[in-house]
N, C-alpha and C positions, 0 to 999 in steps of 0.2 A: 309129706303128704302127696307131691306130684309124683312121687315111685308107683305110688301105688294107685292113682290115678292111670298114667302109662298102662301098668299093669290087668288093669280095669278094662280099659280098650284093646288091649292086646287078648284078651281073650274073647271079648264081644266080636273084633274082629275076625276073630276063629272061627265062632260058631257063624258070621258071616259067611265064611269060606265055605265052610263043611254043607252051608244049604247052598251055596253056589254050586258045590262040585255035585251033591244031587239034583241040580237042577239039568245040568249039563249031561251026568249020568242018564237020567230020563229022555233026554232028546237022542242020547246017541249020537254028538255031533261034539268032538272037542277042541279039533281045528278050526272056529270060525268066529270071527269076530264079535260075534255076540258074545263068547266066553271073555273076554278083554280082562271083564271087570275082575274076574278068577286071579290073574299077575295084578291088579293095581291092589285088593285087599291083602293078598301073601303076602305083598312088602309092607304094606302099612300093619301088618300083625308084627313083622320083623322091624319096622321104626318103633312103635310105641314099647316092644319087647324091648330092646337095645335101650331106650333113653329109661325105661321102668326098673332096669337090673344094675344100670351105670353106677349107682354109690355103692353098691355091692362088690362090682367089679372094682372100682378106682379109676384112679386115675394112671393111664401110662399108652404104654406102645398096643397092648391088644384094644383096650375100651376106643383108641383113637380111630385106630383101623376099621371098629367094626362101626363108628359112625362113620368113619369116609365112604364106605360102603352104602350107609342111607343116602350119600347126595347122590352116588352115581346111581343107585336102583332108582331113587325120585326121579331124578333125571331120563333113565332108559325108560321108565313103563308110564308113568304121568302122563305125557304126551300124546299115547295108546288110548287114551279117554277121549281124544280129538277124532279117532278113527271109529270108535263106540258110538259117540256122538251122528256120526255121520249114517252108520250102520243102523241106528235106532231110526232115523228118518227114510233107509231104504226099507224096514222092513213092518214101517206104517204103512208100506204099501204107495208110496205117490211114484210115478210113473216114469218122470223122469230121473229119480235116483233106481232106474235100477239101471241103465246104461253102467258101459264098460267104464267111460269116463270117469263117469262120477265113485267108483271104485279107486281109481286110478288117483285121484284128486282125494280121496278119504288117505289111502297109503302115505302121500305128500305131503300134507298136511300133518300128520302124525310124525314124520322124518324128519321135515323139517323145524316143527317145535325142538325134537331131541336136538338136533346142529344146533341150534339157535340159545337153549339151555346150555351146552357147553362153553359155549364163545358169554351169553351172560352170568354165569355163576359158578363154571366146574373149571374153566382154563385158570390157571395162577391160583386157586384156590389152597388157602391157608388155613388148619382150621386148629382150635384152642378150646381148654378146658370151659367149662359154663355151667355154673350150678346155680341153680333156682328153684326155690321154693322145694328144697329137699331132694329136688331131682340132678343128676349128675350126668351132661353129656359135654359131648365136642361140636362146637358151632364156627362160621365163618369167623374170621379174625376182623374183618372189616364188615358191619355192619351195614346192612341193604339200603341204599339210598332212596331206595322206594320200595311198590309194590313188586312180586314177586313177575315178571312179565311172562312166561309159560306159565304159569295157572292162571294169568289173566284170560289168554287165548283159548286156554281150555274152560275154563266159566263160561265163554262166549260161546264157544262153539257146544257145552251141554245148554245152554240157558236157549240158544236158538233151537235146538234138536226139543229139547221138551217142548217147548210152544210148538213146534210141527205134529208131536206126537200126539200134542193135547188137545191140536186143531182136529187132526184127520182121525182119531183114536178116541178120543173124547178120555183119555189119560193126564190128569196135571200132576201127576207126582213126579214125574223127574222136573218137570218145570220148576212147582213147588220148590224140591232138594234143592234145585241149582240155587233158586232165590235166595234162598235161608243160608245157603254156603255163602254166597257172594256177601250179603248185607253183615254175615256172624264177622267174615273175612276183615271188613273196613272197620267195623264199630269196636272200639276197646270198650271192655265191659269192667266197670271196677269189681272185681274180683281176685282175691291173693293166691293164682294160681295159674303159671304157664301150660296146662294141659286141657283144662275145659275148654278151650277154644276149640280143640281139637272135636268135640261135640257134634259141632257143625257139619265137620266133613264127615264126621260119621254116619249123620242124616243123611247129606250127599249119599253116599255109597250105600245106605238101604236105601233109598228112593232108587237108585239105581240098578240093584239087582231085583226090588221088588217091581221096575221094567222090562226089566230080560223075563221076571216068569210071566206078567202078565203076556208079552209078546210070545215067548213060549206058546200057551195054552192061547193065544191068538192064529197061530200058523199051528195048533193042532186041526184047530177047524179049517182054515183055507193054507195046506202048507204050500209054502213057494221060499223066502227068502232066506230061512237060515239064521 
């Protein structure tokens, strides 16, 4: 049943994409940080694809590959929500993010989550067969001793950006998103299925891009930030 769960979201994810990259089309601007969220949905269409086709595939040398693939893309573009994050707060317009600094400090931030994810989860990484609930993928060998520490920093740093947004914009939907990610994240839900959780972030990420259009069609009217 989780195949095709996976599968479910990997296409909702799609059509995700497909109003993102129209979104982006209409500004006419595809190098700017505001697009972010464009790389963190393509991967998560390609995670939920990969774990949704894996008992099809099987088990062996390709299905491995093409999960070790998911940690390092989680790993490279996740982090890029820390610099979205920061970019949502410049381009609610408060005065001191629009300095060079704080530019500068959105970059680093994002940089150093990825270093940081390597040295917690991708260095010495081992990873092994894992089926559940009909789904067929490859997961760490050693089990998390806790929470996931990069998406906790990126929780924190959208859950802060939405409340700025929400302040100065009178916008709660990415605040909202964040909430519902964070609280879905901790609460085990008794349900026989490793993919609904995924729900959550799914919220996440239309709270997210349904930010970008609102900011969109906000800097139609006053354009300045990008």
């Amino acid at each position: 049943m989780d195949s095709i769960i996976f599968l479910a979201f990997a296409a909702i994810y799609a059509a995700l994409l497909v109003w993102g990259i129209s979104l982006a089309a209409k500004q006419g601007r595809w190098w700017t940080p505001a697009n972010i969220p464009l790389l963190v949905i393509a991967a998560l269409v390609y995670d939920n694809l990969i774990i949704g086709i894996g008992r099809w595939i099987g088990e062996g040398a390709l299905l491995e590959g093409l999960n070790l693939a998911r940690f390092w893309i989680h790993a490279a573009v996740t982090p890029l929500l820390a610099a979205w994050a920061l970019h949502a707060i410049r381009r609610a317009g408060f005065g001191w993010a629009q300095a060079r600094w704080y530019q500068v400090v959105s970059i680093t931030a994002a940089v150093a989550l990825m270093i940081g994810e390597y040295f917690w989860e991708l260095q010495g990484l081992q990873i092994v067969p894992n089926e559940e609930y009909g789904a067929l993928s490859y997961g760490s060998a050693e089990p998390p001793s806790g929470p996931p520490i990069m998406v906790l920093f990126v929780a924190a740093f959208l859950l802060f950006a939405g409340g700025m947004v929400w302040w100065k914009q009178k916008w709660p939907w990415l605040f909202i998103g964040a909430v519902i990610m964070t609280i879905g994240s901790a609460v085990q839900l008794p349900i026989e299925s490793g993919a609904i959780t995924n729900a959550f972030e799914l919220i996440l990420l239309i709270s997210i891009l349904a930010t970008k259009a609102f900011q969109d069609r906000n800097d139609e009217q006053t354009p300045v930030h990008g």
